[in-house]
C-alpha positions in Angstrom: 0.0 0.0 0.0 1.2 3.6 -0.5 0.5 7.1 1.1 1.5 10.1 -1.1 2.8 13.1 0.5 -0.2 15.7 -0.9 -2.4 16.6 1.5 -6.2 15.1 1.0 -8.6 17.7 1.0 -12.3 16.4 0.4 -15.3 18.1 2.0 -17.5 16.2 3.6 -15.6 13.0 3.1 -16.2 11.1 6.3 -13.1 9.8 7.8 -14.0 6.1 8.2 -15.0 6.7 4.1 -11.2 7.8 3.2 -10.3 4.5 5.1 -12.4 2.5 3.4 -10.8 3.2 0.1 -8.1 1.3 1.2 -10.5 -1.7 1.0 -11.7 -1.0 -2.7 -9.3 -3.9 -3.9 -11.8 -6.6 -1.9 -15.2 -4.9 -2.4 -17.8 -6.1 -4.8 -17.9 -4.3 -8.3 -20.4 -1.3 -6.5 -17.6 -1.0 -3.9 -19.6 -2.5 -1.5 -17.9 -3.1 1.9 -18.2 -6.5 4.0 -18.3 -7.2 7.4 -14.7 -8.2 7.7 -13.5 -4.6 5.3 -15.6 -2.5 7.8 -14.0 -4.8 10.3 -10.8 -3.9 8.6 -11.4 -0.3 8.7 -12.5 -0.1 12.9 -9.3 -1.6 13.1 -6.8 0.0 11.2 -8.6 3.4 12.6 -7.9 2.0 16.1 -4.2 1.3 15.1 -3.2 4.8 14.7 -6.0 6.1 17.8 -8.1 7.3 15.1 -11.4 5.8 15.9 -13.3 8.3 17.8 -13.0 10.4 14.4 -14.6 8.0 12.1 -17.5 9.9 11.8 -15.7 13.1 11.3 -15.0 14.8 7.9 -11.3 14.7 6.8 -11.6 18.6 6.1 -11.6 19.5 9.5 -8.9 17.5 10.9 -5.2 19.1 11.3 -2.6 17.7 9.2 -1.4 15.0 12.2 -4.5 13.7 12.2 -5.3 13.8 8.6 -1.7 12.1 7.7 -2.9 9.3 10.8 -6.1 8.3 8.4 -3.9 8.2 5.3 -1.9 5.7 7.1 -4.9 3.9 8.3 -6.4 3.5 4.6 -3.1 1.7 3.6 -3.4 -0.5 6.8 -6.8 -1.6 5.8 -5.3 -2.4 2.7 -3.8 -5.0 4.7 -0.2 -5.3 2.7 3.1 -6.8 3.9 4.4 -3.5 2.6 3.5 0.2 3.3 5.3 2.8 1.6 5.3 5.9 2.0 6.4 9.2 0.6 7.6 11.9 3.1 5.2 11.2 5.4 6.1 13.7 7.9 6.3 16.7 5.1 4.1 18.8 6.4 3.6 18.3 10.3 5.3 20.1 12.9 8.1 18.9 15.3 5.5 17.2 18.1 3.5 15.2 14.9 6.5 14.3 13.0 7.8 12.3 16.2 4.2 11.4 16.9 4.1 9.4 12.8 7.4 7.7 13.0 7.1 6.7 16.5 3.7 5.1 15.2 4.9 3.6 12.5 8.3 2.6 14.1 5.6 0.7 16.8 2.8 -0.5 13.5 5.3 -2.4 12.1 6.3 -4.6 15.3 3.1 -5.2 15.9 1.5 -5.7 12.8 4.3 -7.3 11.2 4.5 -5.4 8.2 7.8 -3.8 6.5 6.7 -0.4 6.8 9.7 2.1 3.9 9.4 6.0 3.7 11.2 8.9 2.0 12.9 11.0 4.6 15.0 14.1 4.5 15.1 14.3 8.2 17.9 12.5 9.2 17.9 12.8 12.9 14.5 11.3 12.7 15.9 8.5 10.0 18.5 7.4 12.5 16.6 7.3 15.7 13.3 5.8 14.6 14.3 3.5 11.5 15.8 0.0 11.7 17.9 0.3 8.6 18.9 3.4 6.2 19.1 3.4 2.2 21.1 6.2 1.5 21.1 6.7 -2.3 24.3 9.2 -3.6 25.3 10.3 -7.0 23.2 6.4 -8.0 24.8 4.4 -5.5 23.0 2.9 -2.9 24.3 1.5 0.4 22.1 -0.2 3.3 23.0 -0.4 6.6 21.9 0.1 10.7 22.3 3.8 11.3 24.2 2.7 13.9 26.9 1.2 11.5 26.6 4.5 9.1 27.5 6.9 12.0 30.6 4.5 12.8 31.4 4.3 9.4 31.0 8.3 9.1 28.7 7.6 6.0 25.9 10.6 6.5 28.7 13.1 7.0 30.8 12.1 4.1 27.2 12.6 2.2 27.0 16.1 4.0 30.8 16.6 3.4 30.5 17.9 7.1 
């Protein structure tokens, strides 16, 4: 599953609905839900302590919550993998912690390889398991543990 970095603005799009997209994959040609993808849904709003606002419209949710739902619709997806693209973008310091500390704590315990773009080192290196640095085309993967020993990030930086 993937969440974009654009920020969703639909009014009068009911939070549980923009999670429910996630389940359009398994719905029947109408896009009607079952009782397991609105089970799907409760849950994956629960996951990220988004439940209370399912009947809320996405439009009038600040950008921590609203980025929460977006990564609720690609956990109803329910995929091994959930990508996403700078997912802290446009949050401030308290929500940016807040996201990767949730999806640092999703992916223990839902199992799923959770990957995301990042520009924000300090974050990178104290939420993420492993880094892929990518410079000039060549990639290296490693513990950000091993790429501060190996002085890796300030070589990229020349610092």
């Amino acid at each position: 599953s993937f969440v974009a970095t654009e920020i969703i603005r639909i009014n009068g799009l009911k939070v549980s609905d923009v999670v429910g997209f996630g389940r359009s994959p398994y719905t029947d040609w109408f896009g009607r839900m079952s009782h397991q993808d609105k089970q799907m849904v409760r849950e994956s709003l629960e996951a990220v302590k988004m439940d209370s606002f399912a009947d809320k419209t996405i439009d009038t949710l600040s950008d921590g919550e609203r980025q929460r739902v977006m990564i609720a619709r690609a956990l109803a997806q329910n995929t091994p993998v959930v990508l996403l693209d700078e997912p802290t973008a446009f949050l401030d310091i308290p929500n940016k912690y807040k996201i990767v500390s949730l999806l640092q704590q999703l992916s223990k315990e839902l199992n799923r390889s959770i990957l995301y773009s990042t520009h924000d080192l300090d974050v990178a290196e104290r939420y993420c398991d492993k880094l892929l640095i990518i410079d000039n085309g060549h990639f290296s993967i490693d513990t950000p543990s091993a790429f501060k020993q190996q002085g890796t990030i300030e070589k990229l930086f020349h610092i």
